[in-house]
Biopython code that builds the backbone (N, CA, C, O; Angstrom):
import numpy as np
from Bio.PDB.StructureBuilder import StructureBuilder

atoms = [
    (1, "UNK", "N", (29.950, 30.343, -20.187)),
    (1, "UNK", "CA", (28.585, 29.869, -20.082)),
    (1, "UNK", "C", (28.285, 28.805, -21.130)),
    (1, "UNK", "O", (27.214, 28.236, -21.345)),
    (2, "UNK", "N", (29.325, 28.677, -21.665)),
    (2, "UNK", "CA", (29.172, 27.311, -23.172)),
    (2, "UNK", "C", (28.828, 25.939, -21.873)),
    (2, "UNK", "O", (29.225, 25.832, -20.713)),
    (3, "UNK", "N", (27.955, 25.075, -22.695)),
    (3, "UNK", "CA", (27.075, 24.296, -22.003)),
    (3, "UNK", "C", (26.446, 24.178, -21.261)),
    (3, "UNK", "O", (26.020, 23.069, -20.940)),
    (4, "UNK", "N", (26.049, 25.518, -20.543)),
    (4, "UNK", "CA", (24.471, 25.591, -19.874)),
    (4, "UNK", "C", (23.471, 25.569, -20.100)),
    (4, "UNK", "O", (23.423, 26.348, -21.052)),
    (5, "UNK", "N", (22.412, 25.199, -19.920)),
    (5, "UNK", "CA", (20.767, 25.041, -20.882)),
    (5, "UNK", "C", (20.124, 26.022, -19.639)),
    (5, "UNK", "O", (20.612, 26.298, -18.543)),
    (6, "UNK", "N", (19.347, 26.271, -20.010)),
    (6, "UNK", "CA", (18.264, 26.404, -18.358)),
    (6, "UNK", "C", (17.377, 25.396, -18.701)),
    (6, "UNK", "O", (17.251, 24.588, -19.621)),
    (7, "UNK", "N", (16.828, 25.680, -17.725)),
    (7, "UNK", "CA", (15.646, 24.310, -17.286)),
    (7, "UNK", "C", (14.465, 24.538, -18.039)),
    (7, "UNK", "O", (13.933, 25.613, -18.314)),
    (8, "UNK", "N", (14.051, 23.114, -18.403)),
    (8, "UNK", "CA", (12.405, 24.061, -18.711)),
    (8, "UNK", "C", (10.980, 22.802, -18.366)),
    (8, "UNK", "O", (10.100, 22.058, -18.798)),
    (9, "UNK", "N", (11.836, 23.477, -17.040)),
    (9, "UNK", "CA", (10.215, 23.543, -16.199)),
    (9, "UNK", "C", (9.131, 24.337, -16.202)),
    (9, "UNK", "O", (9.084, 25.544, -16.440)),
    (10, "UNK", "N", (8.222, 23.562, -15.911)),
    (10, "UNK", "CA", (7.044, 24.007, -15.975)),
    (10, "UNK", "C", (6.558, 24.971, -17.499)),
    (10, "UNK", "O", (5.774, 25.919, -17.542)),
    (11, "UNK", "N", (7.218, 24.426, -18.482)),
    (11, "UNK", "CA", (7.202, 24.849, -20.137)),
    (11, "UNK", "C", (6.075, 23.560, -20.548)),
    (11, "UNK", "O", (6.229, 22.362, -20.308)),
    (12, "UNK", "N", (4.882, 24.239, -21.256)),
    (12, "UNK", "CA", (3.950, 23.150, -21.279)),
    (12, "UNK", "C", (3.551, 23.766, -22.895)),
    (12, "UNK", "O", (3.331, 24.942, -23.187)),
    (13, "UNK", "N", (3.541, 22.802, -23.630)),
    (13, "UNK", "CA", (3.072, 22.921, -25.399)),
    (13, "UNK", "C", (1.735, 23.303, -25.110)),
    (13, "UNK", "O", (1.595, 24.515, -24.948)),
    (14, "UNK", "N", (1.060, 22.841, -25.038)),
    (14, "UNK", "CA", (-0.407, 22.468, -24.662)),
    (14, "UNK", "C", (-1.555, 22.335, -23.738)),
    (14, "UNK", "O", (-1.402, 21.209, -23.265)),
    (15, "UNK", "N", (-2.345, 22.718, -23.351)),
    (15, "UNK", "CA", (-3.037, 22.484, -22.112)),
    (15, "UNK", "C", (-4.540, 22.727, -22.678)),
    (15, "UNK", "O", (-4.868, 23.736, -23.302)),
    (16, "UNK", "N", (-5.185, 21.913, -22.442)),
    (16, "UNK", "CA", (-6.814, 21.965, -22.431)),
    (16, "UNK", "C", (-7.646, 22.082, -21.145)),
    (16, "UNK", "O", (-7.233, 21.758, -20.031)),
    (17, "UNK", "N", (-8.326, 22.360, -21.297)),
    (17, "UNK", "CA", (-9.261, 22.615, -20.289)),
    (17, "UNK", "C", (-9.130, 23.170, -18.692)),
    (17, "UNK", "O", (-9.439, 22.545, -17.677)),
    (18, "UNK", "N", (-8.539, 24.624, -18.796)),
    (18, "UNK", "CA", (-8.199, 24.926, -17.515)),
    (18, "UNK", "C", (-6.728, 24.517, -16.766)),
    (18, "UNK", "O", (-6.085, 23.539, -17.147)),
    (19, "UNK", "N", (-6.349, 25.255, -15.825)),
    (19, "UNK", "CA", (-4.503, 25.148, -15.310)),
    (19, "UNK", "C", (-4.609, 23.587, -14.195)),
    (19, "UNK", "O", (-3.730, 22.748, -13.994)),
    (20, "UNK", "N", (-6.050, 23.656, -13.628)),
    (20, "UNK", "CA", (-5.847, 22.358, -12.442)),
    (20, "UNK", "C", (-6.576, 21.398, -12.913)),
    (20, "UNK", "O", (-7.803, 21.312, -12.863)),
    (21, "UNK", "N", (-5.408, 20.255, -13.634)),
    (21, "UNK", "CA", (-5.826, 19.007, -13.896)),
    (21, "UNK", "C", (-5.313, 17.841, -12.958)),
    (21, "UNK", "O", (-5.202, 16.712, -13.435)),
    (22, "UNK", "N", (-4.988, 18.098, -11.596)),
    (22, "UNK", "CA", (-4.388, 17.523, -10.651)),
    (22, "UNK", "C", (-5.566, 16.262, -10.465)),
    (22, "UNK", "O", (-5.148, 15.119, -10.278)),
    (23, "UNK", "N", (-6.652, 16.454, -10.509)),
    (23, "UNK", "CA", (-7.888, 15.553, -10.345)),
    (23, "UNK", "C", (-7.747, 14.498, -11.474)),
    (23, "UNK", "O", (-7.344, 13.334, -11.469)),
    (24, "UNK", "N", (-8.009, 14.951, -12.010)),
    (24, "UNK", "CA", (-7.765, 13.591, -13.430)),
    (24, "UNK", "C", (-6.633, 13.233, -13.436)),
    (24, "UNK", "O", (-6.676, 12.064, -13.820)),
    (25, "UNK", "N", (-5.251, 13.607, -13.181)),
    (25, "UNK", "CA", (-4.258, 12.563, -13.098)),
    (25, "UNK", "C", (-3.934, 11.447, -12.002)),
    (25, "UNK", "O", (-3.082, 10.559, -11.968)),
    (26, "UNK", "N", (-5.243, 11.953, -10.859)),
    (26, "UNK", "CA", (-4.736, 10.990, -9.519)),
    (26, "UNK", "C", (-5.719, 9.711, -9.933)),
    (26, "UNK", "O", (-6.913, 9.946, -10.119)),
    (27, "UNK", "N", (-5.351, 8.732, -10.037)),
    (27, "UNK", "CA", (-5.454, 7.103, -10.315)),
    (27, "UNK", "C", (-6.722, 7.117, -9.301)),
    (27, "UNK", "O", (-6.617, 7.502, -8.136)),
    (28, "UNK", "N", (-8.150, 6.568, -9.981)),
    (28, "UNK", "CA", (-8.655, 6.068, -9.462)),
    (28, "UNK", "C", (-8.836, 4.822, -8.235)),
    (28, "UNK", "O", (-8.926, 3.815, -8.937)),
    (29, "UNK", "N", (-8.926, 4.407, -6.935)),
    (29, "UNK", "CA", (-8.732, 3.264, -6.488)),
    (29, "UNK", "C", (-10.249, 3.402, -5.773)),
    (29, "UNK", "O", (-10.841, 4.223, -5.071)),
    (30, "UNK", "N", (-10.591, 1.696, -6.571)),
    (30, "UNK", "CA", (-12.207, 1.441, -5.909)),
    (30, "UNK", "C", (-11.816, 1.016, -4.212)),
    (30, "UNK", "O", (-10.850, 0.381, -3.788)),
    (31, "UNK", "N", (-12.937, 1.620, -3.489)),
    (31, "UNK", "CA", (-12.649, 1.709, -2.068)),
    (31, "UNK", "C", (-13.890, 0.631, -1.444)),
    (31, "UNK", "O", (-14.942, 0.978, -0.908)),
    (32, "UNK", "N", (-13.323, -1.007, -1.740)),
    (32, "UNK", "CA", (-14.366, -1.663, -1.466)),
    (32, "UNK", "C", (-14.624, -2.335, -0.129)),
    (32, "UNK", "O", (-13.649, -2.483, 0.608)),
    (33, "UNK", "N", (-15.565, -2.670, 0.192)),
    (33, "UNK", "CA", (-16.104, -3.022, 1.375)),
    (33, "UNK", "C", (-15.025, -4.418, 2.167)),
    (33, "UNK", "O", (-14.694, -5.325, 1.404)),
    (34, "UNK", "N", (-14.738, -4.462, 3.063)),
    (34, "UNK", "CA", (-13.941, -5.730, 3.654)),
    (34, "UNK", "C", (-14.272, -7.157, 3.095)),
    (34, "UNK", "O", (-13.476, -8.036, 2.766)),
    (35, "UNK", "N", (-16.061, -7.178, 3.060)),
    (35, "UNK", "CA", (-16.253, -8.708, 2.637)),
    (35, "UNK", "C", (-15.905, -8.879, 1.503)),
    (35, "UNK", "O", (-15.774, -10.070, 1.221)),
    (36, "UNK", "N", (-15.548, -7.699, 0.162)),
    (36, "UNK", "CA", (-15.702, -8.531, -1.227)),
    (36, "UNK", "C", (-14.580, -8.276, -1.297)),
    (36, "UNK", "O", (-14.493, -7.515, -2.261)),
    (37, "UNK", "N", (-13.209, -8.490, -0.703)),
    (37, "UNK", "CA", (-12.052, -8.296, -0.749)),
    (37, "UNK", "C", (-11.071, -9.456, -0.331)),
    (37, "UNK", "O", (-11.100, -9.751, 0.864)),
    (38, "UNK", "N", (-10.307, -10.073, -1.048)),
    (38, "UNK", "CA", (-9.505, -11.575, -1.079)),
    (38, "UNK", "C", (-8.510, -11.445, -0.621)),
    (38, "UNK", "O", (-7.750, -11.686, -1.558)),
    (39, "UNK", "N", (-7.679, -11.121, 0.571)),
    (39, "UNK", "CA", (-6.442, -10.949, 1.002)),
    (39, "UNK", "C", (-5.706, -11.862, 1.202)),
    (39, "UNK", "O", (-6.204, -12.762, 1.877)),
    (40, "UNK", "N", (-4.025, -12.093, 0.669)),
    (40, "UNK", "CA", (-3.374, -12.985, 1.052)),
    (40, "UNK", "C", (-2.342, -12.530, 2.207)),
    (40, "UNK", "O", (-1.929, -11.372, 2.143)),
    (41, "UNK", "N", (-1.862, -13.422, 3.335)),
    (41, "UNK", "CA", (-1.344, -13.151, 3.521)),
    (41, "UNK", "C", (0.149, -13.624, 4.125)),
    (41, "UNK", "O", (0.032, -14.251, 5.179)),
    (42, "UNK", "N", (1.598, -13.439, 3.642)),
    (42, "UNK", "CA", (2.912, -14.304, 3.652)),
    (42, "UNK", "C", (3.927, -13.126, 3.975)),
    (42, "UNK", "O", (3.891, -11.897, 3.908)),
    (43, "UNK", "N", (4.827, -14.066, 4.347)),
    (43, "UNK", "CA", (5.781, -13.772, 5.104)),
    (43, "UNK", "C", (6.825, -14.070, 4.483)),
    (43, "UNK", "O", (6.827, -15.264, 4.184)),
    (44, "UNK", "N", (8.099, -13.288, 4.011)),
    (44, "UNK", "CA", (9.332, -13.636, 3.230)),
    (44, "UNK", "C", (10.402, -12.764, 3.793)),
    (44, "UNK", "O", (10.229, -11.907, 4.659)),
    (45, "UNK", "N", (11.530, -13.072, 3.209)),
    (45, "UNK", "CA", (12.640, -12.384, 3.889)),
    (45, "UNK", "C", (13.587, -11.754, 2.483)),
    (45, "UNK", "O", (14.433, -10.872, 2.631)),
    (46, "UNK", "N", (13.223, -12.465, 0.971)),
    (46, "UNK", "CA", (13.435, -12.200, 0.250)),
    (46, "UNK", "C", (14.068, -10.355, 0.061)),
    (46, "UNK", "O", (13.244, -9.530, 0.457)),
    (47, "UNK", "N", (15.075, -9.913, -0.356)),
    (47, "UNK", "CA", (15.702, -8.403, -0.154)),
    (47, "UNK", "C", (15.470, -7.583, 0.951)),
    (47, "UNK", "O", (15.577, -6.361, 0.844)),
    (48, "UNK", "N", (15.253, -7.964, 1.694)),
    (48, "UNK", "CA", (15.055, -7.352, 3.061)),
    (48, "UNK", "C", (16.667, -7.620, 4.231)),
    (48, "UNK", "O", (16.864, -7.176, 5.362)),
    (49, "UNK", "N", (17.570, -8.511, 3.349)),
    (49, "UNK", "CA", (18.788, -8.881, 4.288)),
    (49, "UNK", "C", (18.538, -9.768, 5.338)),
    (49, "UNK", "O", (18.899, -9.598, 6.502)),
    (50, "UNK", "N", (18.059, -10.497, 5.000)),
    (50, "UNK", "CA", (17.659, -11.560, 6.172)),
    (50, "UNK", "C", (16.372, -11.378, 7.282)),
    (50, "UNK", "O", (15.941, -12.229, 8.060)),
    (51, "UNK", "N", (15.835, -9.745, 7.052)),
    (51, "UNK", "CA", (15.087, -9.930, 8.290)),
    (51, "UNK", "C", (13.845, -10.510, 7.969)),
    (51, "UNK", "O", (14.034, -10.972, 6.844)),
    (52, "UNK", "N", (12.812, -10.729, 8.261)),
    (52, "UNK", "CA", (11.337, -11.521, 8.126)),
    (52, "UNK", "C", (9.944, -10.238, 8.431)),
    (52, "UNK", "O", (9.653, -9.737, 9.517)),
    (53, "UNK", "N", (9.241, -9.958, 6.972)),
    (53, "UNK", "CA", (8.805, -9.485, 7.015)),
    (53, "UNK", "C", (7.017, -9.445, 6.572)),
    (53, "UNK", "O", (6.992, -9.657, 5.360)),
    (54, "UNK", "N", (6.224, -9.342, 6.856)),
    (54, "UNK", "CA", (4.698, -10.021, 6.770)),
    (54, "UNK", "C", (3.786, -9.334, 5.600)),
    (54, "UNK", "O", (3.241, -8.286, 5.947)),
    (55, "UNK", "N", (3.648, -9.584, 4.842)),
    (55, "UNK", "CA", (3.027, -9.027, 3.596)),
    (55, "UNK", "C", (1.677, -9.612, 3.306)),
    (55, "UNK", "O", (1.311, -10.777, 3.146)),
    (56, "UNK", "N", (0.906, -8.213, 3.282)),
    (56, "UNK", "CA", (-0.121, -8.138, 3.294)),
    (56, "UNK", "C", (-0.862, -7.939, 1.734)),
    (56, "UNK", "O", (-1.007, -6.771, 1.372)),
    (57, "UNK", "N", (-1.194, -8.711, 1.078)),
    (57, "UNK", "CA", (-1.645, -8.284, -0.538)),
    (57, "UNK", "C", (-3.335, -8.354, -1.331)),
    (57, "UNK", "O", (-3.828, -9.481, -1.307)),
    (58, "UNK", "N", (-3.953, -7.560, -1.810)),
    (58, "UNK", "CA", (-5.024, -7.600, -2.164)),
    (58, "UNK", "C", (-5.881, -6.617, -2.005)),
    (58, "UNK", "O", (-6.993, -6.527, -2.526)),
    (59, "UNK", "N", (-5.474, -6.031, -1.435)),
    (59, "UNK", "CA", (-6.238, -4.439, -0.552)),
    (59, "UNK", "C", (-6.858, -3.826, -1.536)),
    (59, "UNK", "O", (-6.171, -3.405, -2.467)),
    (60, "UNK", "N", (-8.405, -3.624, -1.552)),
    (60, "UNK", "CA", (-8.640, -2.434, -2.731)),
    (60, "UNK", "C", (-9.162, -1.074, -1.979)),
    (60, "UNK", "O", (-10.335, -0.755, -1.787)),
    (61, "UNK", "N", (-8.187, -0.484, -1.669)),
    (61, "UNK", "CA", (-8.514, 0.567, -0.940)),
    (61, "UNK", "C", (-7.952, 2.188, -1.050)),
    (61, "UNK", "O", (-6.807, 2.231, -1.502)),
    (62, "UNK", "N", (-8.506, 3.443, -0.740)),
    (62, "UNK", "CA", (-7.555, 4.269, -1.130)),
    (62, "UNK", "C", (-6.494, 4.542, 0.107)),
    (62, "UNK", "O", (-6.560, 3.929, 1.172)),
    (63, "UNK", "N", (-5.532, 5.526, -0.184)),
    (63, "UNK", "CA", (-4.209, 5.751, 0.775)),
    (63, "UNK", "C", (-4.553, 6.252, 1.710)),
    (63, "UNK", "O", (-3.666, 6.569, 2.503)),
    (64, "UNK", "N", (-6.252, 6.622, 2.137)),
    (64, "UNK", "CA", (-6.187, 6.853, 3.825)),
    (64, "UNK", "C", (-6.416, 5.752, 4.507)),
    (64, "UNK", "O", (-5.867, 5.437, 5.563)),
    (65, "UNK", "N", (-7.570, 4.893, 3.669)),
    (65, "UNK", "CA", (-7.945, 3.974, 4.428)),
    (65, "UNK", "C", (-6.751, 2.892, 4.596)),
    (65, "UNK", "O", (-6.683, 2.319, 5.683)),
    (66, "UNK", "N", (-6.041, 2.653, 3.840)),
    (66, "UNK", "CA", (-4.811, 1.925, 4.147)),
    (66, "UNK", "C", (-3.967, 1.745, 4.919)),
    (66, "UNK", "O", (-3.473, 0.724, 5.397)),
    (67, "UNK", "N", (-3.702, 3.333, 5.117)),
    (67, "UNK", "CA", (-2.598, 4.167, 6.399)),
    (67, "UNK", "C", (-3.587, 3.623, 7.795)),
    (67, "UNK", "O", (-3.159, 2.739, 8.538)),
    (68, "UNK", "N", (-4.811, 4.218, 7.995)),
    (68, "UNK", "CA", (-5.565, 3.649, 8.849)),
    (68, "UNK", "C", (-5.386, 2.595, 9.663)),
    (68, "UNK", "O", (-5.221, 2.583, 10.883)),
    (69, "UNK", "N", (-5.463, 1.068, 8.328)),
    (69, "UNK", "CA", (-5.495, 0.294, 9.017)),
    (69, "UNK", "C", (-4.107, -1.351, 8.755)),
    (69, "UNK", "O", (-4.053, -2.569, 8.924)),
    (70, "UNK", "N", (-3.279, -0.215, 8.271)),
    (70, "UNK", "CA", (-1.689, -0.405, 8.319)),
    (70, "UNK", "C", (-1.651, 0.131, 10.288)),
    (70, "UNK", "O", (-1.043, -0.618, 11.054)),
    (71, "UNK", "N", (-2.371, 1.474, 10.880)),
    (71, "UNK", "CA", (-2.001, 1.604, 12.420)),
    (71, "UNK", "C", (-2.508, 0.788, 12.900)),
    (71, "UNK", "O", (-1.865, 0.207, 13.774)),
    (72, "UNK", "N", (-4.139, 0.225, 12.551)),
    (72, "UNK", "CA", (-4.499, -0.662, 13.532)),
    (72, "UNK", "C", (-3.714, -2.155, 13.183)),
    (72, "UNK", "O", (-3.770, -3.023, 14.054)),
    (73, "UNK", "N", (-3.154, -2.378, 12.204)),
    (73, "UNK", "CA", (-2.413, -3.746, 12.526)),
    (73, "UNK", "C", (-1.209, -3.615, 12.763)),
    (73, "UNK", "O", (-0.600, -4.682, 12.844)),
    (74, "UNK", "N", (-0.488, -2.487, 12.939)),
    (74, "UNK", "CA", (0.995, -2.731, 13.843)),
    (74, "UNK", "C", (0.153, -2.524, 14.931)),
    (74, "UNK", "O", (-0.170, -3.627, 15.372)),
    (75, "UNK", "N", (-0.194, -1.900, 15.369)),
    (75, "UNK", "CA", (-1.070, -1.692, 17.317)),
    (75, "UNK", "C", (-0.779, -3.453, 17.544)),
    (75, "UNK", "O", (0.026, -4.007, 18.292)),
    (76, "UNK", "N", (-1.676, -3.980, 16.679)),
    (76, "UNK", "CA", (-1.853, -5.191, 17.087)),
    (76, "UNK", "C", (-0.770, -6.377, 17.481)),
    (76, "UNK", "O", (-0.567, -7.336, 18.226)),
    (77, "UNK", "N", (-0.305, -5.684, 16.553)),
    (77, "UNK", "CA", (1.416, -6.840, 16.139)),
    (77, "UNK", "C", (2.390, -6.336, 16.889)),
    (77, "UNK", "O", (3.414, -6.926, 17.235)),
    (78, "UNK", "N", (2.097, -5.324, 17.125)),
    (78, "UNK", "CA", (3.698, -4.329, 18.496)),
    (78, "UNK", "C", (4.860, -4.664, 17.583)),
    (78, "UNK", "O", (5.712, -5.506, 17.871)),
    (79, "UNK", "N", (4.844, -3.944, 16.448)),
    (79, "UNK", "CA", (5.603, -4.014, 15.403)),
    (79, "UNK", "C", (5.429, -2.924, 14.260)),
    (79, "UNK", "O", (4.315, -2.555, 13.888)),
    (80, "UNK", "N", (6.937, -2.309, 13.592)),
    (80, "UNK", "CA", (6.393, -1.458, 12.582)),
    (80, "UNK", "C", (5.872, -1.894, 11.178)),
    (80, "UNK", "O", (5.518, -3.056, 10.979)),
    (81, "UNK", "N", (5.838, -1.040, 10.316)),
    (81, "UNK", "CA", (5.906, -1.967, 9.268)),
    (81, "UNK", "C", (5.118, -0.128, 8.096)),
    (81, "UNK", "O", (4.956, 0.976, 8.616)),
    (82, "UNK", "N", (4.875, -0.407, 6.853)),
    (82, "UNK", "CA", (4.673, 0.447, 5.889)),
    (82, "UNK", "C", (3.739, -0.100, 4.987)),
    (82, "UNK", "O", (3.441, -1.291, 4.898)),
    (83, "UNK", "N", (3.040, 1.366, 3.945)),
    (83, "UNK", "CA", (2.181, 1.002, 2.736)),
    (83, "UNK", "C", (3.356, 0.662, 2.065)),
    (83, "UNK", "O", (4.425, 0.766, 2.666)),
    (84, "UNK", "N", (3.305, 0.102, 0.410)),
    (84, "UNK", "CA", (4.176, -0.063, -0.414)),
    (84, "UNK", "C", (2.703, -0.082, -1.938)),
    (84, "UNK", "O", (2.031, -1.092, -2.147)),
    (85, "UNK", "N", (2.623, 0.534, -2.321)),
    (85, "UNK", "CA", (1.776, 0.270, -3.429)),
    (85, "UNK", "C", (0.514, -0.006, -2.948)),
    (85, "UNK", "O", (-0.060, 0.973, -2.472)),
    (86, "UNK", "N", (0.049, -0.813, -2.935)),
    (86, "UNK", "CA", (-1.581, -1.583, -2.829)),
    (86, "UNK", "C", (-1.200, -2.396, -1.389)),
    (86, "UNK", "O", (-2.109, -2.677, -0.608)),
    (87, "UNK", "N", (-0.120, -2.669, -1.161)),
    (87, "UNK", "CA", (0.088, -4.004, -0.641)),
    (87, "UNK", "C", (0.764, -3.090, 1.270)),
    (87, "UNK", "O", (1.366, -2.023, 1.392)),
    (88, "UNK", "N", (0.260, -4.206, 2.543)),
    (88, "UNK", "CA", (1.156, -4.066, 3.409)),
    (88, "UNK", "C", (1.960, -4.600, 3.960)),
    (88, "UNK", "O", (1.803, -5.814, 4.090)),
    (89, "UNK", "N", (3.329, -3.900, 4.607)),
    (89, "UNK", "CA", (4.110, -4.847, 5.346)),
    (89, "UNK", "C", (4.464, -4.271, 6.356)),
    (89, "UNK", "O", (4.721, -3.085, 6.562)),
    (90, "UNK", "N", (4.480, -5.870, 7.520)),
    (90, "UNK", "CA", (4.602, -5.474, 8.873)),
    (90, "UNK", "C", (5.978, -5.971, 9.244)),
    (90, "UNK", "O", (6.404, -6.981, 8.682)),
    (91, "UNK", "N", (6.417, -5.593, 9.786)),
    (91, "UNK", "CA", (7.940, -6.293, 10.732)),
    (91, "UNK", "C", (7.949, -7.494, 11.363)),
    (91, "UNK", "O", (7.461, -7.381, 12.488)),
    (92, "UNK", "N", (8.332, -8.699, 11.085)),
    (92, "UNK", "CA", (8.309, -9.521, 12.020)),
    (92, "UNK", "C", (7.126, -10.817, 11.100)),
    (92, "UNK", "O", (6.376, -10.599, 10.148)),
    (93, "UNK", "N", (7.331, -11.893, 11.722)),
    (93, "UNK", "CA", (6.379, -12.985, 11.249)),
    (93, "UNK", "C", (5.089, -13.070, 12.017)),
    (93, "UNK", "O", (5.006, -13.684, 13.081)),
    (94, "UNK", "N", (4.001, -12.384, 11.404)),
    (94, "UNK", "CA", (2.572, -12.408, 12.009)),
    (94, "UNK", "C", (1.630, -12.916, 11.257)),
    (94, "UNK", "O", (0.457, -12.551, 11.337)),
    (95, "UNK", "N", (1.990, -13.676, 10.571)),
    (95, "UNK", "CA", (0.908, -14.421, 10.065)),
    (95, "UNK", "C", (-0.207, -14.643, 10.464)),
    (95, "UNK", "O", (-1.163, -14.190, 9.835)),
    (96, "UNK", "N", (-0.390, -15.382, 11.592)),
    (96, "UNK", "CA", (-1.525, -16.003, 12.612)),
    (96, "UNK", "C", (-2.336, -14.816, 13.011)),
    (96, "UNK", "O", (-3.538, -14.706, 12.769)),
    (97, "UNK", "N", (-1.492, -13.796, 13.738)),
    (97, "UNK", "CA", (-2.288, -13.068, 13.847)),
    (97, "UNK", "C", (-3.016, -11.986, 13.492)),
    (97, "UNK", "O", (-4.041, -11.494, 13.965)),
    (98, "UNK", "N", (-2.206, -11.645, 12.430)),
    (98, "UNK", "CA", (-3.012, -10.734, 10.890)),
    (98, "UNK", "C", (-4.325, -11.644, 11.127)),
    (98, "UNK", "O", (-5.332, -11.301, 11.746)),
    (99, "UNK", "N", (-4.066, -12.991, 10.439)),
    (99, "UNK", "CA", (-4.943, -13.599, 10.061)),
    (99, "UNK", "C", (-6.552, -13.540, 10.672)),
    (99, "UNK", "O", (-7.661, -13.368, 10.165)),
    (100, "UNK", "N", (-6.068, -13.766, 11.949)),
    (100, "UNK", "CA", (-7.527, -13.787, 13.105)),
    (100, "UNK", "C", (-8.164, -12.064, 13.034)),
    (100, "UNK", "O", (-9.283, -11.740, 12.634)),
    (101, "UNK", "N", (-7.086, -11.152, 13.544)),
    (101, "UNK", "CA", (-7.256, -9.751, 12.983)),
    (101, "UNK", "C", (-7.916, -9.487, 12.132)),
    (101, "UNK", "O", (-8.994, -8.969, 12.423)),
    (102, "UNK", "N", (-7.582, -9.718, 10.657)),
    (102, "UNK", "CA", (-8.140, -9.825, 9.448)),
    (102, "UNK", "C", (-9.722, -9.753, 9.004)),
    (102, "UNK", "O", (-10.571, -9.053, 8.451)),
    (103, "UNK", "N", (-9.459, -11.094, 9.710)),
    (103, "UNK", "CA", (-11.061, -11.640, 9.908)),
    (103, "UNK", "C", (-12.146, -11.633, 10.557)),
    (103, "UNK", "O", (-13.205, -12.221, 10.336)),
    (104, "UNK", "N", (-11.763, -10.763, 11.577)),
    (104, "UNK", "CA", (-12.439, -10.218, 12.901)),
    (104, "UNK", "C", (-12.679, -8.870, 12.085)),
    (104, "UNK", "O", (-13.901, -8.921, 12.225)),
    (105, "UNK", "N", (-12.546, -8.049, 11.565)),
    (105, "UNK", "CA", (-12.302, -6.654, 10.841)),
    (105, "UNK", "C", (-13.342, -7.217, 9.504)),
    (105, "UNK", "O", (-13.917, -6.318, 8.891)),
    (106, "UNK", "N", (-13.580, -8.592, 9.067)),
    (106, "UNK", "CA", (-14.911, -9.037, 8.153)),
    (106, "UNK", "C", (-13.735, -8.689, 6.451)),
    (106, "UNK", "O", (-14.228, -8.328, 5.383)),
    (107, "UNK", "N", (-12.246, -8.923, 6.669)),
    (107, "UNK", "CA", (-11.833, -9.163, 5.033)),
    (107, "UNK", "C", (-11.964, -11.173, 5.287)),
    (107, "UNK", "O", (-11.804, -11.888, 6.276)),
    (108, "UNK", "N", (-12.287, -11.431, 3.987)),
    (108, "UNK", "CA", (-11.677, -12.506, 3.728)),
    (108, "UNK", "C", (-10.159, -12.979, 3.127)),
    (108, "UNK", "O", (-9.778, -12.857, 1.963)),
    (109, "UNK", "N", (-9.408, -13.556, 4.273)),
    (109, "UNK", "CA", (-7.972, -13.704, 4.440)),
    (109, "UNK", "C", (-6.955, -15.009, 4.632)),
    (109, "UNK", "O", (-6.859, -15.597, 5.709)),
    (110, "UNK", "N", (-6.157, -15.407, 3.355)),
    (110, "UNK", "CA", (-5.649, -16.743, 3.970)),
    (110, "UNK", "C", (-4.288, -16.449, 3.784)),
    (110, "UNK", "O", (-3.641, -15.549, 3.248)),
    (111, "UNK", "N", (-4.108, -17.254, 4.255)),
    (111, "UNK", "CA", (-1.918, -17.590, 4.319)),
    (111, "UNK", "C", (-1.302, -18.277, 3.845)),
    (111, "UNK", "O", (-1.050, -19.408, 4.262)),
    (112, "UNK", "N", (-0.887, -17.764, 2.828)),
    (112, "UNK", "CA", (0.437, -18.573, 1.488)),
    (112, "UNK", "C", (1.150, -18.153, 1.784)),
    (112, "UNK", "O", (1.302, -17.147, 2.478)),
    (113, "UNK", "N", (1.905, -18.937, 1.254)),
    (113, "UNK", "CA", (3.270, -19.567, 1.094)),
    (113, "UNK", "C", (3.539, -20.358, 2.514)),
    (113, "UNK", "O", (2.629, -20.316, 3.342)),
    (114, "UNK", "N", (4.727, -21.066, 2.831)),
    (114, "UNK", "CA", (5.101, -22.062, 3.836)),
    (114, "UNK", "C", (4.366, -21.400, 5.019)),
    (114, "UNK", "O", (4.404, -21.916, 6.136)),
]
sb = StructureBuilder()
sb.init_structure("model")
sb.init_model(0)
sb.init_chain("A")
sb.init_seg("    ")
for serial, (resi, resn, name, xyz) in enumerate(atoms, 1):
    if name == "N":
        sb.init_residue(resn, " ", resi, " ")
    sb.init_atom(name, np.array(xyz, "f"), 0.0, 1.0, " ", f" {name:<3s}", serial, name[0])
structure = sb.get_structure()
């Protein structure tokens, strides 16, 4: 048994105020309205292996409303795509039509890069 440790999980020095602090460690995200929100939106292929993928950036929103409307813009695009942080990406080059999407939905939205 020479060099086994056990684990020490869930071994805590310290704790204030009660066992469920699950609330205060989850990151605030302001959940703001479409108009006061600046979205860019580009398309790169950069580590992806060549394929072309549509990135969506600026979102101040929390992880339902995101998931939400990450479905309503693949619906739109007939394409998959994922959250990644703050930011979305769709499969495929949709620029144009994020864009009109976008803006029909009341974010303000433009398209950088080439």
């Amino acid at each position: 048994m020479a060099g086994k440790r056990k684990s020490k999980q869930n071994q805590m020095a310290y704790q204030e105020f009660g066992a469920d602090n699950s609330q205060a460690l989850q990151r605030g995200v302001p959940d703001l309205p479409p108009n006061q929100q600046d979205l860019r939106i580009q398309a790169t292929r950069s580590g992806r292996k060549g394929k072309t993928v549509t990135i969506i950036t600026g979102l101040q929103h929390n992880p339902e409303t995101l998931t939400k409307l990450l479905k309503k813009l693949k619906s739109q695009c007939g394409s998959g795509g994922t959250v990644k942080e703050n930011t979305l990406e769709i499969q495929g080059d949709h620029k144009q039509k994020l864009l009109e999407v976008l803006t029909k939905l009341g974010y303000k939205a433009k398209v950088s890069g080439g």
